[in-house]
N, C-alpha and C positions, 0 to 999 in steps of 0.2 A: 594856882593856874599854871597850868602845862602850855610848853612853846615847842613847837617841833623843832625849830632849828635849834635849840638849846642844846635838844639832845643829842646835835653832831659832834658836841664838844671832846665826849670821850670818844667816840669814834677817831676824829681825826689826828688826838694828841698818840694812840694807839701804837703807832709804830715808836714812835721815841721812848714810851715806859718798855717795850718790849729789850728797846735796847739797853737801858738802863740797868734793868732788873737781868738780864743775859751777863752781863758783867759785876754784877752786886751779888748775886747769888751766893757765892763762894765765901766772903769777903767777912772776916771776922775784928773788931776790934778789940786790941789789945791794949793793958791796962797801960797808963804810963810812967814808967820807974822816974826817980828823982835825977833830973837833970846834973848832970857835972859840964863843969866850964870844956868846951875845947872835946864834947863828943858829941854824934849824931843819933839819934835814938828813932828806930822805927816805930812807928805806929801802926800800922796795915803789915798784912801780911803780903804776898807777891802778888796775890789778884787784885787789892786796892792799889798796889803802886803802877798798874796799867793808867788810870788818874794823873799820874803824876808825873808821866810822861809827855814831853814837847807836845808830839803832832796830835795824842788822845785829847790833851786837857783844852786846844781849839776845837775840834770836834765837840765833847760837850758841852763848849761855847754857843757853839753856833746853831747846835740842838737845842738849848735851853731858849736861846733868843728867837726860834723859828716857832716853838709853842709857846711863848710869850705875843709875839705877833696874830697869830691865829688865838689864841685865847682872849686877844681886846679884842680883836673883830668879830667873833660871837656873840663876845659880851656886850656889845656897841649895836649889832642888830636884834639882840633880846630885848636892850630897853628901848630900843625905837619902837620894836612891834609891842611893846607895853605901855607904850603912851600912846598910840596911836588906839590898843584896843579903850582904854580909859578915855581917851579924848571923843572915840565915838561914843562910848557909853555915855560921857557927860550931854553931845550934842542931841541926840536921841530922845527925845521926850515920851514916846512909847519901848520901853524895856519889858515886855511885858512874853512868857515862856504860851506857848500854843500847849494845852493841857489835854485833847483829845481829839480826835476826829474820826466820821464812818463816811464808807464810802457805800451809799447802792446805785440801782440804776436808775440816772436820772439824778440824782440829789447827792452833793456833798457836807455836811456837818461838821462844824469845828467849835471848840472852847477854847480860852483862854484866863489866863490868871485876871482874876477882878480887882484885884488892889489899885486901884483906879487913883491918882493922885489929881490937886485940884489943878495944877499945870499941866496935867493929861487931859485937860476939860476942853483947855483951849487949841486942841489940834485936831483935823479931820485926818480920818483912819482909813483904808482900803486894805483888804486883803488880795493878794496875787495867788493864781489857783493854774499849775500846769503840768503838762504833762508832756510826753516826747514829741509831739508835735502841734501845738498852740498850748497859748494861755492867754488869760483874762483877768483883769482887776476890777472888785467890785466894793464901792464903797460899804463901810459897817461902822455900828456903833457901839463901841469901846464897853459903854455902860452896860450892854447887856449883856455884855459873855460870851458869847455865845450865837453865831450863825449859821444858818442853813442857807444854799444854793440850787438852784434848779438850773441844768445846765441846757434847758427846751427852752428857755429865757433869754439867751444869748444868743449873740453875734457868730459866737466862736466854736466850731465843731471840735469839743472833747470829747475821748475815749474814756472811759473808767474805770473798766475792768483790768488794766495793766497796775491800775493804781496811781497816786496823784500828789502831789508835793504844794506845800502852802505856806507862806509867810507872811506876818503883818507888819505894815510900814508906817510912817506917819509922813503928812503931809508931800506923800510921795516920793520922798528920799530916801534913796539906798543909802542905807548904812550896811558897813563890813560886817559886823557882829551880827546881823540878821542873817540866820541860817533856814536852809528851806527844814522843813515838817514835811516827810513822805507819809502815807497812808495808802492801803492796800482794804478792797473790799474781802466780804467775807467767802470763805470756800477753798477748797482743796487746789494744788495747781494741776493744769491741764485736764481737769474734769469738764472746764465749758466748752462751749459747742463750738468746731471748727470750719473753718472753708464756708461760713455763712455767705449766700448770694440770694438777691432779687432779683427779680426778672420781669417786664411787665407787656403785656398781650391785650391786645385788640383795645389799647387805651383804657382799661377799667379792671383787668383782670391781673392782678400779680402772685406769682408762685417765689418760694423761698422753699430753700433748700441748704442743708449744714450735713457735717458727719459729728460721730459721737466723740466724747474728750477719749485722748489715752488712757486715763486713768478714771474716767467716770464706771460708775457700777453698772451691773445691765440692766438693777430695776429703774436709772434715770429717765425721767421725763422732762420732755422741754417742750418749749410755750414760749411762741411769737411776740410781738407786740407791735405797731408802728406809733409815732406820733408825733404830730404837726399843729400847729397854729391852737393848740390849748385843745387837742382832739386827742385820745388813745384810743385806736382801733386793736380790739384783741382777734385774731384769728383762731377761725371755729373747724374749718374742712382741714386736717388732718391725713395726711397718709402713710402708712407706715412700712419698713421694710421686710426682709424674710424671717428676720429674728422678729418684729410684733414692736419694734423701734420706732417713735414718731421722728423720722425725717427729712417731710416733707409738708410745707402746708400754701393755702388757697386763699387769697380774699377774691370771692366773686362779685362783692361790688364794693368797689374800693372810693373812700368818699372824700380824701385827702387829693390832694392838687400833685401828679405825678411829674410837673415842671417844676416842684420848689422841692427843696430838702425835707427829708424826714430823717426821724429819730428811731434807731430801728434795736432793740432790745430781744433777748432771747436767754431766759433764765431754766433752769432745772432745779429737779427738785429729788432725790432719794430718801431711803430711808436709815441708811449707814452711814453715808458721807455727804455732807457740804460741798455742793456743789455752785463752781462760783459760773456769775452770770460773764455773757458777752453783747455789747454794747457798739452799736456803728452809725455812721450818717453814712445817708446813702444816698441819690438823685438816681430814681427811677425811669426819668427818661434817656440815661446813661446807659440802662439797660433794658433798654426795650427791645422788644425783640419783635419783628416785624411778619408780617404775612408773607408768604411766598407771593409773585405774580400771578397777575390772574389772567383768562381770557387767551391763553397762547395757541398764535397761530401760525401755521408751518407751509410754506410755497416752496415746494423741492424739486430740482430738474436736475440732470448730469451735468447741470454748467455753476448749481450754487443752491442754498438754500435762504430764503427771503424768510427772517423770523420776526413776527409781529405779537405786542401784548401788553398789556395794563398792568397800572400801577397797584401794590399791593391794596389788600381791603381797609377804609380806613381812614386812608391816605391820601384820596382825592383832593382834601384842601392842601396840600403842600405844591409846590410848581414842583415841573417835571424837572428843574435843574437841581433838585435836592437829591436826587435818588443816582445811588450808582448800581447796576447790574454786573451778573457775571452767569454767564453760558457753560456748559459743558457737553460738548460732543461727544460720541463714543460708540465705535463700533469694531468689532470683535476682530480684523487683521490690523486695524492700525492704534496708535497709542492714544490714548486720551488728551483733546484740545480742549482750553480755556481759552474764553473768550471776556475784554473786560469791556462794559459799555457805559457810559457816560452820559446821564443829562439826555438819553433817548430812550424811544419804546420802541425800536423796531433795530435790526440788525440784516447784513447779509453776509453769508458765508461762501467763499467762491473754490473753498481745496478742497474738489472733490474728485478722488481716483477712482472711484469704486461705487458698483449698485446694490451695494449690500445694504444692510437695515443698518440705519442707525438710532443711537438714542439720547436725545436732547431733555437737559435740563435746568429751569435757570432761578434765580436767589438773587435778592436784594438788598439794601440797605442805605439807611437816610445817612446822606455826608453834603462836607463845601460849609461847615456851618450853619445849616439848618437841624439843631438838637441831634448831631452824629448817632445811629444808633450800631446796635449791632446786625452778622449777617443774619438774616432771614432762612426759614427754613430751605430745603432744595422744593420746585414746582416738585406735582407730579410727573412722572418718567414720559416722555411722548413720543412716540416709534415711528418713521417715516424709513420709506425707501425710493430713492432718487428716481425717477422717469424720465422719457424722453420725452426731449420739446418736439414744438413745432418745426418742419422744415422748410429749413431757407433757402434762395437762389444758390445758394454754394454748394448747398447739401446736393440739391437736385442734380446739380454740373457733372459732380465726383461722380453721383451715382449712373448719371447718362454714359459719362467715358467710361467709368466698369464695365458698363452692359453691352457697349460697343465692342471694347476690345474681348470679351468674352463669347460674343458672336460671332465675329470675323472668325476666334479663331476654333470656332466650330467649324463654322460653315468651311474650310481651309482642310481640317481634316475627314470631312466625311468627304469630300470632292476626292481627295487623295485617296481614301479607303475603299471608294465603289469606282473610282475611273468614271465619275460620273460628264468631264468633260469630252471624253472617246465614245457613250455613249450619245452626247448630243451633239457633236461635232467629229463622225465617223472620219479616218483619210479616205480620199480619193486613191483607187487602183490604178496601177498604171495599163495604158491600152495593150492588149494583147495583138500583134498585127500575124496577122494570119494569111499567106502568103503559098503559092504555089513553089515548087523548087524551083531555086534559082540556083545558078554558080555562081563562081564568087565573084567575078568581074562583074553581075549585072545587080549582086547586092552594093557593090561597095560603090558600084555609080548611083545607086539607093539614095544612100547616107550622102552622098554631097549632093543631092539634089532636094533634101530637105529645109524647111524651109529656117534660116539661123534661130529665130525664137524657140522653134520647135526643139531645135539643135541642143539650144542649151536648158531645155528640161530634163533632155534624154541624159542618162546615169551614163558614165564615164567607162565603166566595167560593161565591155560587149555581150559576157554572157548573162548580164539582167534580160537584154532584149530576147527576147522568144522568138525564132523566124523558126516557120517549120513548115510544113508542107499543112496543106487544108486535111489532106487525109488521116496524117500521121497528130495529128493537135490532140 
């Protein structure tokens, strides 16, 4: 029996024989001649007598005592972990080696040594079955050897295809010396099928989809499987890619319960290589994939747009707080808006600059904890372009005062361009007096004998006034 820590013994004692043997190398003994009283006889030649030197011979003092030390204390945890593996042997009533096991999909396989002793009779047995993320124990009987597991029987969502680790215990007790048993199914690595997904549609309809292994051949073919409640549905609709590849497949009426877990398998099959399968749980209404909105209706003015519409197909029995929306506007000079909507079926949109077309589209998906799904496809694309409302007392006002001040100042310039106020309001001529000759002393007793009102119409400048003889006019 091999101890790991045993074997640090010579690692650690390592440096001290280096030193040892650095100085011993050279060092020859020589025979020793017969002693006379009263002389000194060497024995070593000059590289042993480095030994027998004051400060050397503490030095490998204190070397010999430091691998003395470290040599009990290995030796002191060898035989602990040597009784303790003996003491668990002894407590153990099942010591019994796991002698084979197969892994497919669906089903794991194990033997074990039968030397079944009569104190082995009186203990109950479980095997523990896991893998990187769960495990399971499930009681067996010692007597027959040998058990098989169905893992659509369980509690417990394991993978198989990574491969599977197993030990047997007795009466529930870990013991140290029980080591796990890994097992690995059959087939090539990274020949199975990758990036498998489910998807599920209009409640009854689910598609699955995978890409090919790395290293799978090109003649592999793969083949579905689901399975639930002691049911295997195989799927039959098939579609394949541009290479003639089965890629893709259909169950159109799906008869498994899409709210509980399934068991979902996907095996190949060549004719050169072993190809290993891939294995998943999966909950379909995790991925469900929902109907776009239905019924969308659009009230668009230059002040906003009123968007109204129903809940996907389907989906009537859900309340409307389960469902979250999302909008997208989008018209050709400004940038694309998202809109998120909540728990309603109708929306209004009020930033609008512009009468250009725009093009609205909206997507859904169940959340809040009612079975989350995923988003829903986009509606169809719906084109609207903004119009004018109706007009109001304010509209009307602006547009009276334009009209106003747009008339005035016509009317302002056409009066100015024809002289149209000289036309209807011609001046008055001033009178012409028309007068026999007089001299001057009997005009100028004239003028002050006029009457003053008259006085002060007459113009200032004498020669406006016209006096001239009747003949000469």
């Amino acid at each position: 029996m091999h101890f790991p820590i045993c074997m640090r013994l010579s690692e650690l004692m390592q440096p001290t024989i280096e030193v040892l043997e650095k100085h011993l190398q050279d060092c020859q003994i020589i025979p020793v001649p017969p002693v006379q009283p009263g002389k000194v006889v060497q024995l070593t030649n000059s590289c042993c007598s480095w030994f027998l030197s004051h400060e050397n011979v503490l030095y490998v003092l204190l070397a010999m005592a430091w691998t003395l030390i470290i040599f009990c204390k290995l030796f002191i945890l060898c035989t602990l972990q040597y009784m303790r593996t003996i003491t668990a042997q002894e407590v153990s009533p099942l010591h019994v080696k796991i002698k084979n096991g197969t892994v497919k999909p669906a089903y794991i396989s194990i033997t074990w040594d039968c030397n079944i002793t009569e104190e082995m009779k009186n203990y109950k047995y479980c095997a523990t079955i896991k893998e990187k993320d769960a495990a399971l124990e499930q009681p067996i009987d010692i007597n027959n050897c040998s058990a098989e597991f169905f893992i659509g029987n369980f509690g417990v969502a394991l993978n198989l295809h990574e491969g599977v680790s197993v030990k047997i215990k007795a009466n529930n007790d870990e013991a140290e010396n029980i080591k796990w048993t890994t097992f690995y199914p059959e087939g090539e690595n990274q020949t199975s099928a990758e990036n498998v997904g489910c998807s599920l549609y209009h409640d009854s309809v689910v598609n699955c989809s995978w890409d090919f292994g790395k290293k799978a051949p090109k003649d592999t073919i793969y083949s579905l499987r689901l399975y639930q409640s002691n049911t295997w549905e195989e799927c039959q609709d098939y579609k394949t890619d541009l290479a003639a590849r089965q890629m893709h497949c259909s169950f159109k009426v799906l008869k498994i319960q899409y709210k509980q877990r399934a068991y979902l398998v996907v095996e190949g099959s060549s004719n050169t290589t072993p190809i290993l399968f891939y294995d998943q749980w999966i909950n379909l209404c995790e991925n469900e994939i929902l109907m776009p909105p239905r019924n969308i209706h659009i009230n668009a003015s230059t002040h906003g747009v009123e968007i109204k519409w129903e809940k996907p197909e389907k989906q009537t029995h859900h309340p409307d707080h389960c469902f979250k929306y999302e909008i997208t506007l989008k018209e050709e000079k400004m940038q694309d808006k998202t809109y998120n909507v909540d728990m309603k079926l109708h929306f209004t949109v009020h930033e609008f600059t512009s009468n250009q077309q725009f093009q609205l589209k909206v997507r859904a998906k169940r959340d809040f904890g009612c079975s989350d799904t995923k988003w829903s496809k986009w509606s169809e694309t719906s084109k609207f372009v903004p119009s004018a409302g109706p007009l109001t007392h304010t509209h009307l006002f602006i547009l009276l005062a334009i009209g106003t001040v747009i008339a005035v100042t016509a009317l302002i310039y056409v009066c100015h361009r024809f002289q149209v106020l000289k036309k209807v309001f011609p001046p008055v001529p001033a009178p012409v007096i028309k007068l026999q000759s007089l001299d001057q002393d009997e005009l100028k007793e004239l003028q002050e004998n006029l009457p003053t009102s008259a006085s002060e119409k007459l113009p200032d400048n004498e020669e406006d006034i016209k006096i001239c003889e009747i003949d000469n006019c």
